[in-house]
DRENFI-657882 format. One line per field, with one value per residue: residue number from 1; residue in one letter; y, z, x of N, C-alpha, C in turn. Coordinates in steps of 0.1 Angstrom, whole numbers, always signed. Layout:
n	NUM | ...
res	A | ...
n.yy	Y | ...
n.zz	Z | ...
n.xx	X | ...
ca.yy	Y | ...
ca.zz	Z | ...
ca.xx	X | ...
c.yy	Y | ...
c.zz	Z | ...
c.xx	X | ...
END
This chain:
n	1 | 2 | 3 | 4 | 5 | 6 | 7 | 8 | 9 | 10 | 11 | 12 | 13 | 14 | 15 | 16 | 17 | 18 | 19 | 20 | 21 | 22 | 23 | 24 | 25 | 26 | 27 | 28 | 29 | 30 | 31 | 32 | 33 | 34 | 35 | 36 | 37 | 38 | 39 | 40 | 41 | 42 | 43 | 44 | 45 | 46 | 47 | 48 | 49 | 50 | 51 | 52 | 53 | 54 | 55 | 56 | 57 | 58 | 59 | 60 | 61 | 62 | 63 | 64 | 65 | 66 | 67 | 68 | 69 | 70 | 71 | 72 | 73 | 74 | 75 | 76 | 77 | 78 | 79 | 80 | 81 | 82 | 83 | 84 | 85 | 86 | 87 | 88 | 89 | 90 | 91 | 92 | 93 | 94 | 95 | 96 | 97 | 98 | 99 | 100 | 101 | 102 | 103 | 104 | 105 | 106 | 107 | 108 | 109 | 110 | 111 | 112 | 113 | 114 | 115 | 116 | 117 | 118 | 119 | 120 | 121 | 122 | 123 | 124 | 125 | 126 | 127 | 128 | 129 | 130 | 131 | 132 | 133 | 134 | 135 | 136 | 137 | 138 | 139 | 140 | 141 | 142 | 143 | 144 | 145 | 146 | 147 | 148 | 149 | 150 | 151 | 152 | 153 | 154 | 155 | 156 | 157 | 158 | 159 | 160 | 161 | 162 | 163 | 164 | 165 | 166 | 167 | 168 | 169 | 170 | 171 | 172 | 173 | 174 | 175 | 176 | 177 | 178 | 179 | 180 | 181 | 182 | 183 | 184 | 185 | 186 | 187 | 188 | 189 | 190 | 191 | 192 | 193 | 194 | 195 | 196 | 197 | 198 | 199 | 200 | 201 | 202 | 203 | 204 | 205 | 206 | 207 | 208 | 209 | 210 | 211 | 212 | 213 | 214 | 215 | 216 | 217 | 218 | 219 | 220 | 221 | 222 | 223 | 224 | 225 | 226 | 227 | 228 | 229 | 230 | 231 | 232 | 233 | 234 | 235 | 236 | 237 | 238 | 239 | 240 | 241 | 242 | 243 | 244 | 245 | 246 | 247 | 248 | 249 | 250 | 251 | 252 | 253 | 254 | 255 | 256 | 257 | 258 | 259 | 260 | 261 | 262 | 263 | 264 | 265 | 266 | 267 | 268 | 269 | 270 | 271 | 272 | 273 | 274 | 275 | 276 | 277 | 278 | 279 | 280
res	X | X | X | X | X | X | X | X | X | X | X | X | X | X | X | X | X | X | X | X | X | X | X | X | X | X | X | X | X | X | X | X | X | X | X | X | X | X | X | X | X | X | X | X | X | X | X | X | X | X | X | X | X | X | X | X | X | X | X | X | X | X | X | X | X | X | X | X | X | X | X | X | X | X | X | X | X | X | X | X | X | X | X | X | X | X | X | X | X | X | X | X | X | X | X | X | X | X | X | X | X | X | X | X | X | X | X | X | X | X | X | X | X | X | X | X | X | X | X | X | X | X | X | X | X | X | X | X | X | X | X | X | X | X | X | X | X | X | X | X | X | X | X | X | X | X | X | X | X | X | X | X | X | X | X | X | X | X | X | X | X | X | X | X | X | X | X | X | X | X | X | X | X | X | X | X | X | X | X | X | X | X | X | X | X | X | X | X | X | X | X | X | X | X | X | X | X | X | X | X | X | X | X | X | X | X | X | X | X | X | X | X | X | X | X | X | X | X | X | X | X | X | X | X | X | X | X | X | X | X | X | X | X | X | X | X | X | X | X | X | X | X | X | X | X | X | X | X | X | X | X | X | X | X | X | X | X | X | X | X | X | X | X | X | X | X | X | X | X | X | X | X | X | X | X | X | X | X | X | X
n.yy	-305 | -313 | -288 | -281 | -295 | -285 | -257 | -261 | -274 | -256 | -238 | -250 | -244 | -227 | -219 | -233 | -223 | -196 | -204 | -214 | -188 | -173 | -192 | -187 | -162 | -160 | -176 | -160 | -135 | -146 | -151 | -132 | -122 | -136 | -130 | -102 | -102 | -120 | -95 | -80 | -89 | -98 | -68 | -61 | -79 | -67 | -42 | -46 | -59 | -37 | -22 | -36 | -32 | -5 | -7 | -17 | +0 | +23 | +7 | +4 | +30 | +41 | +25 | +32 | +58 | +55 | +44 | +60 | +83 | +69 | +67 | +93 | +98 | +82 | +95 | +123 | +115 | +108 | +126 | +146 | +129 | +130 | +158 | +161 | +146 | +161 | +181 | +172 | +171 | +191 | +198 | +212 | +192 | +166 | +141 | +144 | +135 | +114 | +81 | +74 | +75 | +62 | +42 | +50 | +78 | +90 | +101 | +117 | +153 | +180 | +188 | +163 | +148 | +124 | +139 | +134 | +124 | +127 | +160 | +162 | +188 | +213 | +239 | +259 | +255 | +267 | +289 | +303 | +300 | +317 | +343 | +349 | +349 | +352 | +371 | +383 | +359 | +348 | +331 | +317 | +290 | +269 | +260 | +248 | +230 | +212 | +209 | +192 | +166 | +161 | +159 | +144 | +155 | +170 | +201 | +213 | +216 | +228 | +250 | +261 | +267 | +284 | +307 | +313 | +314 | +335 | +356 | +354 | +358 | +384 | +391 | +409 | +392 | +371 | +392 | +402 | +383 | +362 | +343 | +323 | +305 | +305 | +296 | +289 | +306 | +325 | +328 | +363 | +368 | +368 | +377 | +380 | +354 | +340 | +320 | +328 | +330 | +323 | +323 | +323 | +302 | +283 | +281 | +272 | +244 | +237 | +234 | +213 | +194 | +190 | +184 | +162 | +144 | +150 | +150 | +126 | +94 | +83 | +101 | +129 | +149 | +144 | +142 | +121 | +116 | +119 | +146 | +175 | +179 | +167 | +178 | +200 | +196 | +205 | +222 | +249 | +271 | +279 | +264 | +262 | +266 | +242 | +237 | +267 | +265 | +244 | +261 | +281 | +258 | +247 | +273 | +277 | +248 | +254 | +278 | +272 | +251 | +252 | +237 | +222 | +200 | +186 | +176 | +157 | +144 | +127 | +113 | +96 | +80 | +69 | +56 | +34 | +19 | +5 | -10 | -25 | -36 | -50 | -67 | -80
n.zz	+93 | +76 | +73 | +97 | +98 | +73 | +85 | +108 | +89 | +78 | +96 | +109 | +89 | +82 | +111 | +109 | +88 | +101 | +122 | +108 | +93 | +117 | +131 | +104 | +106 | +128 | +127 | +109 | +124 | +138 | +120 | +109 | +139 | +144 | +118 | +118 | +146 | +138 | +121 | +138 | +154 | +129 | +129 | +152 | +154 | +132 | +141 | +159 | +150 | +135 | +151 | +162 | +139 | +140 | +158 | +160 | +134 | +154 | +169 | +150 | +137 | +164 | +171 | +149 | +153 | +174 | +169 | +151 | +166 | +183 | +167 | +158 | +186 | +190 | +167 | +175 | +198 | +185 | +178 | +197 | +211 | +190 | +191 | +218 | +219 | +203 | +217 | +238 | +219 | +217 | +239 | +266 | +285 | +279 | +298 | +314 | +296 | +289 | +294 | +274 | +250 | +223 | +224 | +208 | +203 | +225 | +220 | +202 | +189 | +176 | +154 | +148 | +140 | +116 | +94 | +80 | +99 | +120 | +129 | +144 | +149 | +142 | +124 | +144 | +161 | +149 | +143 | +161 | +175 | +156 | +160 | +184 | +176 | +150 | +134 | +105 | +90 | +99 | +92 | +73 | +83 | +78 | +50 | +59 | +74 | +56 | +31 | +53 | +54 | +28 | +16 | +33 | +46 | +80 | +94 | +110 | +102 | +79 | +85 | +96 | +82 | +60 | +78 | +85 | +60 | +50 | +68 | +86 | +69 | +61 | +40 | +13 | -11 | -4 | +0 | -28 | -47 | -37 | -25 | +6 | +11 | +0 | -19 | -50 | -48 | -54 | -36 | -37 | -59 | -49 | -48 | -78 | -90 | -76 | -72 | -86 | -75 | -75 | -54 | -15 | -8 | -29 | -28 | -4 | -6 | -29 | -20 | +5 | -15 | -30 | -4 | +0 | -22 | -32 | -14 | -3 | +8 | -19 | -34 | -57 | -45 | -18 | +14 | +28 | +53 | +62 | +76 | +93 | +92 | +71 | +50 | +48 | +35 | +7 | +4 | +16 | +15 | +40 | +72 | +94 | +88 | +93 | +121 | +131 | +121 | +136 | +159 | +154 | +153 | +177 | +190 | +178 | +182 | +215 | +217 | +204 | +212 | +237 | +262 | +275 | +301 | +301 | +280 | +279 | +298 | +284 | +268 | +283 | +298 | +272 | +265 | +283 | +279 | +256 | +263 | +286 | +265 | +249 | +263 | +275
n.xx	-901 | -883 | -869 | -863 | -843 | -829 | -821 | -802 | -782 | -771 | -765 | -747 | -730 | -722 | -710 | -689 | -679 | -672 | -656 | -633 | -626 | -619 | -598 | -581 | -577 | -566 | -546 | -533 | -524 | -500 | -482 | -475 | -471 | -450 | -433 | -429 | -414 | -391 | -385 | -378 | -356 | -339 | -332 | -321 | -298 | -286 | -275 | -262 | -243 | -236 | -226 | -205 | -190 | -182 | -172 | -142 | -135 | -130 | -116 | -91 | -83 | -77 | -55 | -35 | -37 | -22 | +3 | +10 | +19 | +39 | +58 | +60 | +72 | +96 | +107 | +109 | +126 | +149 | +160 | +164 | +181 | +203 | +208 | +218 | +241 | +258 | +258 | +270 | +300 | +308 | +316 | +341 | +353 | +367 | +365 | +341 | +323 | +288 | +279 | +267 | +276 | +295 | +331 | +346 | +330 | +334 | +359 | +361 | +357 | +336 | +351 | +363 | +341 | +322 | +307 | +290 | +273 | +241 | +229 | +207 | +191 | +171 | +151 | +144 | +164 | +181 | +180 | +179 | +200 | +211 | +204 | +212 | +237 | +248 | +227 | +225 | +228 | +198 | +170 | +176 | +177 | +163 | +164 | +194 | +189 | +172 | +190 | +206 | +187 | +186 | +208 | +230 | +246 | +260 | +242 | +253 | +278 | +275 | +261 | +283 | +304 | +300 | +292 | +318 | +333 | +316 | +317 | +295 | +277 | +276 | +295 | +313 | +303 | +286 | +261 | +264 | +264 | +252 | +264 | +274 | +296 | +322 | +325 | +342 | +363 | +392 | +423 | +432 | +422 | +390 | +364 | +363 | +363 | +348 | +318 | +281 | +247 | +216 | +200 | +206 | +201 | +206 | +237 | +240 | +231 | +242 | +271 | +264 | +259 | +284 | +308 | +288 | +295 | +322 | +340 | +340 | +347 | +366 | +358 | +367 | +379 | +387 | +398 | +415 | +397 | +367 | +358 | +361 | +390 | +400 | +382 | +394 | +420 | +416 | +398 | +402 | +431 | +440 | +456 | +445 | +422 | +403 | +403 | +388 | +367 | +355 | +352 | +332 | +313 | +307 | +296 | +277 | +259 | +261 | +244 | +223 | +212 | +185 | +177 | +201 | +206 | +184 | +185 | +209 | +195 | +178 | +187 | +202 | +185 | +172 | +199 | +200 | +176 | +179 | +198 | +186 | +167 | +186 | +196 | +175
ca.yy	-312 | -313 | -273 | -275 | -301 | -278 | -249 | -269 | -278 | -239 | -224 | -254 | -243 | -211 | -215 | -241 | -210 | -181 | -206 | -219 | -174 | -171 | -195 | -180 | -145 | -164 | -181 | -148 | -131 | -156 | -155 | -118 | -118 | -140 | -122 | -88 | -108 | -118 | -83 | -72 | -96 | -91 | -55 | -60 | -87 | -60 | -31 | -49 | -59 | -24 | -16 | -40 | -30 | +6 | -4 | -28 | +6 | +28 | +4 | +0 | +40 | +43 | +20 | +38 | +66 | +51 | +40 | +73 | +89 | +62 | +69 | +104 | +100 | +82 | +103 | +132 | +109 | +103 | +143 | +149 | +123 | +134 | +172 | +160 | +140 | +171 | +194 | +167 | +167 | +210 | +204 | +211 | +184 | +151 | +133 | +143 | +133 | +106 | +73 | +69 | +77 | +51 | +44 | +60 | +89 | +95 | +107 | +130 | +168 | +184 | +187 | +151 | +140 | +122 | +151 | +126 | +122 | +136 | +173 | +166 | +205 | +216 | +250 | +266 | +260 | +276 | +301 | +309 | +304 | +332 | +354 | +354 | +351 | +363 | +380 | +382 | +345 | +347 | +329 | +305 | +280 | +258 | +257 | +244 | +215 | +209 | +203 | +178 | +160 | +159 | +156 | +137 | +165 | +178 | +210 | +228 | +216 | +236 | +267 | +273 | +272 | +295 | +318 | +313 | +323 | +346 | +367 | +356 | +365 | +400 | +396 | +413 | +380 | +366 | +401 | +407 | +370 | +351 | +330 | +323 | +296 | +312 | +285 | +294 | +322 | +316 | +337 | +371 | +371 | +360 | +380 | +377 | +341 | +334 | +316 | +336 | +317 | +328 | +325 | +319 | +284 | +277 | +282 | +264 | +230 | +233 | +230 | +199 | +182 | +188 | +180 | +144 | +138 | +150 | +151 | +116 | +82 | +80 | +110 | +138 | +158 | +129 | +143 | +111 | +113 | +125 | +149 | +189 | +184 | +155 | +187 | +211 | +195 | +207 | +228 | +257 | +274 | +281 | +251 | +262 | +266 | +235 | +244 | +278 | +261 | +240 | +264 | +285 | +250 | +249 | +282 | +275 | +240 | +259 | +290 | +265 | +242 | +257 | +235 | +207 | +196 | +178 | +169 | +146 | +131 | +119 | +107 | +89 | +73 | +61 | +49 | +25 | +12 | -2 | -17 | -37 | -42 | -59 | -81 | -91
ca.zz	+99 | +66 | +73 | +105 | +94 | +72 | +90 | +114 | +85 | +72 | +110 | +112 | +80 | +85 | +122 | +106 | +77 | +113 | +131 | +99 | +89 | +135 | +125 | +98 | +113 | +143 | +120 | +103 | +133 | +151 | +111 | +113 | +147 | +141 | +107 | +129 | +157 | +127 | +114 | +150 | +157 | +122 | +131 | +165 | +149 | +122 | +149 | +164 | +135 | +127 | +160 | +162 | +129 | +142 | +174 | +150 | +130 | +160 | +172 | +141 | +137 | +174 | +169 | +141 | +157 | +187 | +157 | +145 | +180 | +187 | +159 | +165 | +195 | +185 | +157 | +181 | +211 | +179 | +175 | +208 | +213 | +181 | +195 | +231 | +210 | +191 | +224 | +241 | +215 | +223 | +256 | +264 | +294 | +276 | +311 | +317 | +288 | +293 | +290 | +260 | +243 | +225 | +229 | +194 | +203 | +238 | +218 | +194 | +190 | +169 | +145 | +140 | +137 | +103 | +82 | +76 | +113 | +121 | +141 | +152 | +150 | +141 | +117 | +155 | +172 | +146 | +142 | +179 | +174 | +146 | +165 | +195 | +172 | +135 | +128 | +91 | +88 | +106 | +79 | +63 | +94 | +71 | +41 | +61 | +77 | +42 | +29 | +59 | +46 | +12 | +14 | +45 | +53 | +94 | +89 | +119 | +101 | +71 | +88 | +103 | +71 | +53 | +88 | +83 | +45 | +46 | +79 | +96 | +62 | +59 | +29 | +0 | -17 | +2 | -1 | -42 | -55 | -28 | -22 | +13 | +13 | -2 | -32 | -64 | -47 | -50 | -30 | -45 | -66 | -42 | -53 | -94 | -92 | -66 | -82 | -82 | -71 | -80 | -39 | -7 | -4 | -36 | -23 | +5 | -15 | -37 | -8 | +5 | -28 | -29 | +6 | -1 | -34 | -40 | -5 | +8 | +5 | -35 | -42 | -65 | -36 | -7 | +25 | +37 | +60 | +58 | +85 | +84 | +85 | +55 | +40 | +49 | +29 | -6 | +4 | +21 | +18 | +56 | +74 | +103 | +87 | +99 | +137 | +132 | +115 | +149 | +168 | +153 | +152 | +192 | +196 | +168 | +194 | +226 | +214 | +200 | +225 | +247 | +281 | +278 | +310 | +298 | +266 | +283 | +306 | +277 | +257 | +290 | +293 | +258 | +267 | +293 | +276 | +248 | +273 | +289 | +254 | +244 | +278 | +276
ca.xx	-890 | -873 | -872 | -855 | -829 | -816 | -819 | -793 | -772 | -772 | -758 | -734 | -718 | -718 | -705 | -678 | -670 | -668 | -643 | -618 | -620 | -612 | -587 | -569 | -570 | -556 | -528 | -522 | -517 | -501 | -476 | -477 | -463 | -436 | -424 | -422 | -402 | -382 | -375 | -368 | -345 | -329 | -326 | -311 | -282 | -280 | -272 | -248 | -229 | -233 | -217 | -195 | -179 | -175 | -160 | -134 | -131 | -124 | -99 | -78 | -80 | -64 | -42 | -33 | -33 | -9 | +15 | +19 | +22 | +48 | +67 | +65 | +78 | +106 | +123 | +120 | +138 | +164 | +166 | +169 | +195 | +216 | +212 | +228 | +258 | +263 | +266 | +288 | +312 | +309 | +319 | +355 | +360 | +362 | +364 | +331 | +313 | +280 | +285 | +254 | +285 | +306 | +341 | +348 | +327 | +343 | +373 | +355 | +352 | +330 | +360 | +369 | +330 | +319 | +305 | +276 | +265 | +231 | +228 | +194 | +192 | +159 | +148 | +139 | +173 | +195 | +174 | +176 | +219 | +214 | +193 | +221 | +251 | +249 | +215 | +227 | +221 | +184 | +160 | +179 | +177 | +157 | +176 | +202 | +181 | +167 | +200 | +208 | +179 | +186 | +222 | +230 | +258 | +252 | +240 | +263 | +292 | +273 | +261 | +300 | +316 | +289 | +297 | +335 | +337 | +312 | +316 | +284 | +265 | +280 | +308 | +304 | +304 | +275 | +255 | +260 | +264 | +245 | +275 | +277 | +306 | +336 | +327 | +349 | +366 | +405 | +430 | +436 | +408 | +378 | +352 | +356 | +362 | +333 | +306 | +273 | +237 | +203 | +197 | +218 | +197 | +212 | +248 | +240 | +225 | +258 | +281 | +261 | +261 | +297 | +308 | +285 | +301 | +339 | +351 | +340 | +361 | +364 | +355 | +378 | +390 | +393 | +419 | +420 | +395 | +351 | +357 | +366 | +405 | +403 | +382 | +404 | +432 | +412 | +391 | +408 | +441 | +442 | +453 | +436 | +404 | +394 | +399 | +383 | +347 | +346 | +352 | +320 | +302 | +307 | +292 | +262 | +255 | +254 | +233 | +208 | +202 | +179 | +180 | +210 | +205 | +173 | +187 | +219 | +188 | +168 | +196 | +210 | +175 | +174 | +209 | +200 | +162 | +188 | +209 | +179 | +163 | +194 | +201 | +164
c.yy	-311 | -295 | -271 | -280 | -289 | -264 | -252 | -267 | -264 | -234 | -235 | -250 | -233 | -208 | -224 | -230 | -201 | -188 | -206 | -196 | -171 | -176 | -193 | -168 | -147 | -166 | -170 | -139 | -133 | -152 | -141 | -111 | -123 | -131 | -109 | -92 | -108 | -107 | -77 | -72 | -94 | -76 | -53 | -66 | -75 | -50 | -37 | -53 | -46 | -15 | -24 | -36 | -13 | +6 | -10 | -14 | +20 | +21 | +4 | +17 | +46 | +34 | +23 | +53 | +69 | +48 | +51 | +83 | +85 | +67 | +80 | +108 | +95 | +92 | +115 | +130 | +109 | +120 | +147 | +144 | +129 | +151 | +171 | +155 | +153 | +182 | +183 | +168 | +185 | +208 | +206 | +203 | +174 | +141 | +128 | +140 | +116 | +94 | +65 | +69 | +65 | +53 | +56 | +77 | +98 | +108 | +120 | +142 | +169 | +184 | +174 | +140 | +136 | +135 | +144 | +117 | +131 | +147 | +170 | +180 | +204 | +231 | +263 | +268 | +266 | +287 | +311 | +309 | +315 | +341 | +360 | +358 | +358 | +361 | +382 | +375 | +343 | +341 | +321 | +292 | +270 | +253 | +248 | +234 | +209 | +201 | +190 | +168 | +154 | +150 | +144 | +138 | +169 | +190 | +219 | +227 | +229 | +248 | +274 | +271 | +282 | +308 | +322 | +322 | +330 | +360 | +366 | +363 | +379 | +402 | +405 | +402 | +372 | +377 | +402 | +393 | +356 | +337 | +329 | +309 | +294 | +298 | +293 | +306 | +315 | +330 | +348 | +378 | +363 | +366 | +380 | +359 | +336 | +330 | +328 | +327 | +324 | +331 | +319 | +307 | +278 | +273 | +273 | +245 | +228 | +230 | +218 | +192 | +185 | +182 | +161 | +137 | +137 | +148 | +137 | +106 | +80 | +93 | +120 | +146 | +152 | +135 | +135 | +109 | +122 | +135 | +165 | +189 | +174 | +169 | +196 | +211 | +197 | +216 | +241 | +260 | +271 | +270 | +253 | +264 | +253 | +237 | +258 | +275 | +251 | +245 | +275 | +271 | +245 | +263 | +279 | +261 | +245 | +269 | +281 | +258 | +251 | +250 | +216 | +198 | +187 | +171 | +155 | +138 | +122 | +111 | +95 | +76 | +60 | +46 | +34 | +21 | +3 | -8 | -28 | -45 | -51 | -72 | -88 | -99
c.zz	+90 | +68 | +82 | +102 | +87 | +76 | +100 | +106 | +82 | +88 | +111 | +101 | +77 | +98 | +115 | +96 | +92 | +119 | +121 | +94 | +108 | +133 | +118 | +103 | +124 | +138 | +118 | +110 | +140 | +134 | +107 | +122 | +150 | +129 | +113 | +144 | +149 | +123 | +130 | +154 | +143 | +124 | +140 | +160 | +140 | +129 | +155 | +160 | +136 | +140 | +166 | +149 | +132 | +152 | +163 | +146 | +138 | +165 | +167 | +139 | +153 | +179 | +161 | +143 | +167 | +181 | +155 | +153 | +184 | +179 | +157 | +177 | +193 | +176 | +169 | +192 | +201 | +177 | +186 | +208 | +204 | +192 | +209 | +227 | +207 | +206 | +235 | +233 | +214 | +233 | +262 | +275 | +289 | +287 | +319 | +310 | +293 | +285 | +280 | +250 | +240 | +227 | +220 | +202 | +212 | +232 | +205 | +198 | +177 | +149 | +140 | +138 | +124 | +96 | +82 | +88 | +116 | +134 | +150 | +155 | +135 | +128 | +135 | +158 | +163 | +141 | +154 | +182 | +169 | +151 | +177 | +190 | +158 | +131 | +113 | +84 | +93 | +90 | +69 | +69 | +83 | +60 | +48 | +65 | +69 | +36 | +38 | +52 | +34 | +9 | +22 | +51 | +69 | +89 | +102 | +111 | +82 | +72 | +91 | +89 | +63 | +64 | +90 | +73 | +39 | +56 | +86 | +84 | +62 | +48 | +18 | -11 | -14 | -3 | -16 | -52 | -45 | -26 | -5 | +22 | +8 | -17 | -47 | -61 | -41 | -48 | -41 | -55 | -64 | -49 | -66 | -94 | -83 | -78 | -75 | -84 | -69 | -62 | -27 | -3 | -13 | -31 | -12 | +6 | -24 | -29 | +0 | -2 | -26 | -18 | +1 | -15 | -36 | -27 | +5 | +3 | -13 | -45 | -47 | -48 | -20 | -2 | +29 | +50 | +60 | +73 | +81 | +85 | +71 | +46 | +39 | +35 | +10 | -7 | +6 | +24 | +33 | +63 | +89 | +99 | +93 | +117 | +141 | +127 | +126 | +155 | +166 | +155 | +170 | +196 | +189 | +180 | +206 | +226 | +213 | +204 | +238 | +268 | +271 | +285 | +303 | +288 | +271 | +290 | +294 | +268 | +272 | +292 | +285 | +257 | +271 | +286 | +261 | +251 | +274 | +276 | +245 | +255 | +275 | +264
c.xx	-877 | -863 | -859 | -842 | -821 | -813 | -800 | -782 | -765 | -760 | -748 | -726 | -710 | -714 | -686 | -671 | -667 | -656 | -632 | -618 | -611 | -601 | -580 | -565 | -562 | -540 | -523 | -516 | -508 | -485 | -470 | -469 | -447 | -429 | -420 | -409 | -391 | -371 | -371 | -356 | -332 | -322 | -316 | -295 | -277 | -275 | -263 | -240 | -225 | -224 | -202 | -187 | -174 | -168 | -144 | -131 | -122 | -116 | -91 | -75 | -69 | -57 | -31 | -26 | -19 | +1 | +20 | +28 | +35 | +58 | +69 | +80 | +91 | +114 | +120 | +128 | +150 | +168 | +171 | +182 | +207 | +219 | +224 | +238 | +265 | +264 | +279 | +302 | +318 | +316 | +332 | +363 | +357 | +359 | +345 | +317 | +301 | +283 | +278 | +269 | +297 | +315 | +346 | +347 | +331 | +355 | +372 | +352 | +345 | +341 | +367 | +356 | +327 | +308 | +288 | +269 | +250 | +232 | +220 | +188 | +178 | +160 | +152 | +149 | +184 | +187 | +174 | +191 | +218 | +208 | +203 | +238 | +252 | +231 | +212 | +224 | +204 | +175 | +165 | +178 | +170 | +159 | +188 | +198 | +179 | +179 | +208 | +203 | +183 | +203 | +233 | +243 | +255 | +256 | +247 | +271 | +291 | +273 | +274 | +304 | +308 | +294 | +310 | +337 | +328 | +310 | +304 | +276 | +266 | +289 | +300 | +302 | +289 | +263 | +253 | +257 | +253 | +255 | +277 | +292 | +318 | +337 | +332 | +359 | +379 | +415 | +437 | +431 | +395 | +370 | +352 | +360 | +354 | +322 | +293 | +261 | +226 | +201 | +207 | +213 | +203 | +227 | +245 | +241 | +239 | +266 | +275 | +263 | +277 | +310 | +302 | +291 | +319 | +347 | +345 | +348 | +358 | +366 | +367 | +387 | +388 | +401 | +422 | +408 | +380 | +348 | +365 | +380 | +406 | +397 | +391 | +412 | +430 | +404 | +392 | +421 | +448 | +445 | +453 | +424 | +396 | +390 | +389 | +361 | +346 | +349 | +337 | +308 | +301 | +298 | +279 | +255 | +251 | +245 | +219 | +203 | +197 | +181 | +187 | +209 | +197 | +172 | +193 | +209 | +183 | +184 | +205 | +194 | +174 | +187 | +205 | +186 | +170 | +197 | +200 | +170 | +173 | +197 | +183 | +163
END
């Protein structure tokens, strides 16, 4: 009896050890399957963080990109625009000039414009003047832009006096000294009193700096006025030289604008979106 009793007690302890081991493999599965939920779910938040921070990065890059584009686009609407200024004041019917044009400018020719107005004139389009008109000059086109740049001289009002006092880049002045701007060279004895200039970009950069330094309001050789007859009056014997450098900076404008037509639209455009961006 005693025998069977503990036989009994023996299989209940050992059935009560098989359930509490059932039961933990149950827990640990059951502890198991949550901690993998866990990392799934951590993975999934972490993937969409991780996609949400690349969308966040591709927006701010093309918006970035739409900024620069924008701003592209702008300076060459302001190049354009200066280029169509700069062939209106070419044009020889003032009556019919556009009305983007202030009152001021209405009454302007190329020859009574501020010296320190922008061309909008590119490397391309006076290179494409010198290709139709002096061939001599071909290859400096960028030097002369450069110098805008730098100097904040317009570079027609540069290229025609370089094509004035040096024949279109043919003198012998220009050819042995690299002087293309008749700089130092005083009537009677041009060529030994001409300065001489390691390169004809140099000559070109000295006549900018000089132009923006001695011949504007203050400066040593001042005519009265930051425009080619105020230079005139120190600069050149001839007192037509100033009518004769806009009458080459009229032919350097039409040569180098390729289609005008399409220039006066954009610049009329522009006009009128500064009209309504001021009324609104």
């Amino acid at each position: 009896m005693k025998r069977i009793h503990m036989e009994r007690l023996v299989f209940l302890f050992f059935s009560m050890v098989i359930m509490f081991v059932v039961l933990y493999i149950a827990n640990q599965a059951d502890t198991i399957r949550n901690q993998e939920e866990k990392v799934k779910k951590a993975e999934y938040l972490f993937d969409i963080e991780e996609k949400y921070e690349h969308e966040v990065e591709v927006r701010k890059q093309v918006e970035i990109e739409n900024d620069n584009i924008k701003k592209e686009n702008e300076v060459l609407t302001d190049l354009l625009f200066n280029q169509s200024r700069m062939y209106e004041f070419a044009a020889i019917h003032k009556s019919s000039r556009s009305n983007y044009l202030s009152r001021s400018e209405q009454q302007m020719t190329l020859g009574t414009i501020p010296l320190s107005m922008p061309s909008g004139f590119t490397t391309q389009n006076l290179e494409r003047a010198f290709s139709k008109l002096y061939p001599a000059m071909s290859g400096l086109g960028a030097s002369f832009v450069l110098a805008e740049e730098l100097y904040g001289v317009n570079c027609i009002v540069l290229v025609s006096i370089a094509i004035l006092e040096s024949g279109g880049g043919t003198s012998k002045i220009a050819k042995r000294k690299n002087n293309l701007c008749g700089l130092g060279a005083y009537d009677g004895l041009e060529y030994i009193s001409a300065l001489k200039f390691e390169s004809r970009a140099d000559s070109i950069f000295f006549l900018a700096e000089l132009l923006s330094t001695k011949h504007v309001p203050g400066g040593k050789h001042y005519g009265g006025s930051y425009d080619l007859n105020g230079v005139n009056k120190k600069y050149a014997s001839d007192p037509k030289w100033a009518s004769k450098v806009e009458q080459i900076m009229g032919k350097i404008v039409v040569a180098g604008i390729d289609n005008p037509e399409q220039l006066i639209e954009i610049a009329n455009i522009k006009y009128v979106e500064g009209i309504n961006n001021v009324q609104s």
